[in-house]
Every structure is written in structure tokens, then in C-alpha cells.
N, C-alpha and C positions, 0 to 999 in steps of 0.2 A: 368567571374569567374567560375572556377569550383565546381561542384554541392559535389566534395566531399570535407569534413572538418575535420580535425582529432580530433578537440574536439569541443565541445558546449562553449562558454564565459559562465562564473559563472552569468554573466548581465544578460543572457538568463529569461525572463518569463517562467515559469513553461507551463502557460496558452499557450503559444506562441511557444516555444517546441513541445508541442503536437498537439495545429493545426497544426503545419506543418509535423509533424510524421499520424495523420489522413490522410493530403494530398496527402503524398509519400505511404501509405497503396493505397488508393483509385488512385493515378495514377498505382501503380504496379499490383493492381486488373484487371485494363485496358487490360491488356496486349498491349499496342497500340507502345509503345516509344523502341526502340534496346535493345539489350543485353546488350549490353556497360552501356549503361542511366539509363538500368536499375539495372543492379549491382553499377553503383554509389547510384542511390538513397538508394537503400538495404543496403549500408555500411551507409550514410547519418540516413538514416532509425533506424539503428542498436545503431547511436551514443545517436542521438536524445531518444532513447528506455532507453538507460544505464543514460542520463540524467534526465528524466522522474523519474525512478527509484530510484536513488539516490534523488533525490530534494523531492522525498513523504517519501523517509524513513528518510530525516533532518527534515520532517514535522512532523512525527509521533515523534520523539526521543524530540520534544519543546512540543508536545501536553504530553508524558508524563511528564517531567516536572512540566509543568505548572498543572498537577495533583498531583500532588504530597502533600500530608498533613501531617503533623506534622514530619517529616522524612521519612514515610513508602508509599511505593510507592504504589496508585491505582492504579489498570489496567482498561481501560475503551475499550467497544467496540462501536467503528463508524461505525453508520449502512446507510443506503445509500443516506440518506438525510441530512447526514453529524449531525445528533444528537447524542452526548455521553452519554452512559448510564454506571454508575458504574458494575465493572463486578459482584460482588455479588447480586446486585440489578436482573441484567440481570437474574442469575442462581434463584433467588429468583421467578423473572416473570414464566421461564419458570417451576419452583417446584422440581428443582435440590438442594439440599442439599451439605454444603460444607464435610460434613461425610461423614465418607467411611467405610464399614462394622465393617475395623480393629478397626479404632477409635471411633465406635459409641455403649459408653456407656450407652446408655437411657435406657436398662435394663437389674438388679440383677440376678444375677444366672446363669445357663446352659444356653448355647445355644439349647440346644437340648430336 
């Protein structure tokens, strides 16, 4: 069978996907295998990449969802240990304000 495939099966493991796209990185790092093999894996590579891609952004479109409260949508950032933290919280941690000069009436009179 040959190493190229025009699409990934939807059956594919996300997990399983990407070992094998780490593999084909790490054999083509090699430089060891032809030009040939190695432009199939590159296209193989490529597919694998575009499936990767799409299967974290169906990940991310159910994780907003499943945030979702009362109709209005929170937006949450996943940091790298895969914990959500609400985004206002977030801007709260770091002492970011959702105010912005325009709108921030906290005080009477002249600016000046």
C-alpha cells in the first residue's frame, strides 16, 4: 500500500493522527529515505496536519458549548494543562479591567 492517502477516515483517533504526523516529522528530520518517500510522506504529513486541525477546532466549538450559560456565551481560555479558566476571571487574575477609558465612568466631571 502506498504511503500516500487523499484523506484521513473520520474514524481516525485524533491521538493517532498525530503520532503518526510526529513520526513522518521525525522520519523527514532524518533526511535518510529518497525524495520520492519523501515527498509522499510530506503530502501524507500535510493531510494528517489539516486533520489534526479540524478535529481541535470541533473540540473547541463542543467545549464552547458546553459553556455556555443561561444563553450568553462564556469564553473560556485553556491553558496548557488543559484547565478552563472563565475569561473575565482570567483578565480579573491578571488586573485587567473590562473598561476602557471611553466607557469608564467612575469619575464626575472634566477629564482634565
Amino acid at each position: 500500500m502506498s504511503t500516500r492517502q487523499r484523506k484521513i477516515p473520520r474514524s481516525t483517533r485524533f491521538e493517532d493522527a498525530l503520532a503518526e504526523l510526529e513520526e513522518i516529522v521525525r522520519q523527514l528530520e532524518s533526511g535518510e529515505e529518497s525524495l520520492e518517500t519523501s515527498l509522499a510522506r510530506f503530502e501524507r504529513g500535510v493531510s494528517l496536519s489539516r486533520f489534526c486541525q479540524e478535529s481541535l477546532a470541533e473540540a473547541e466549538q463542543k467545549v464552547q458549548v458546553l459553556l455556555e450559560e443561561n444563553g450568553e456565551e462564556r469564553l473560556a481560555n485553556i491553558n496548557a494543562n488543559g484547565t478552563a479558566r472563565n475569561a473575565s476571571a482570567e483578565k480579573t487574575a491578571r488586573g485587567v479591567s473590562d473598561r476602557t477609558p471611553e466607557t469608564d465612568n467612575s469619575e464626575d466631571g472634566d477629564n482634565f
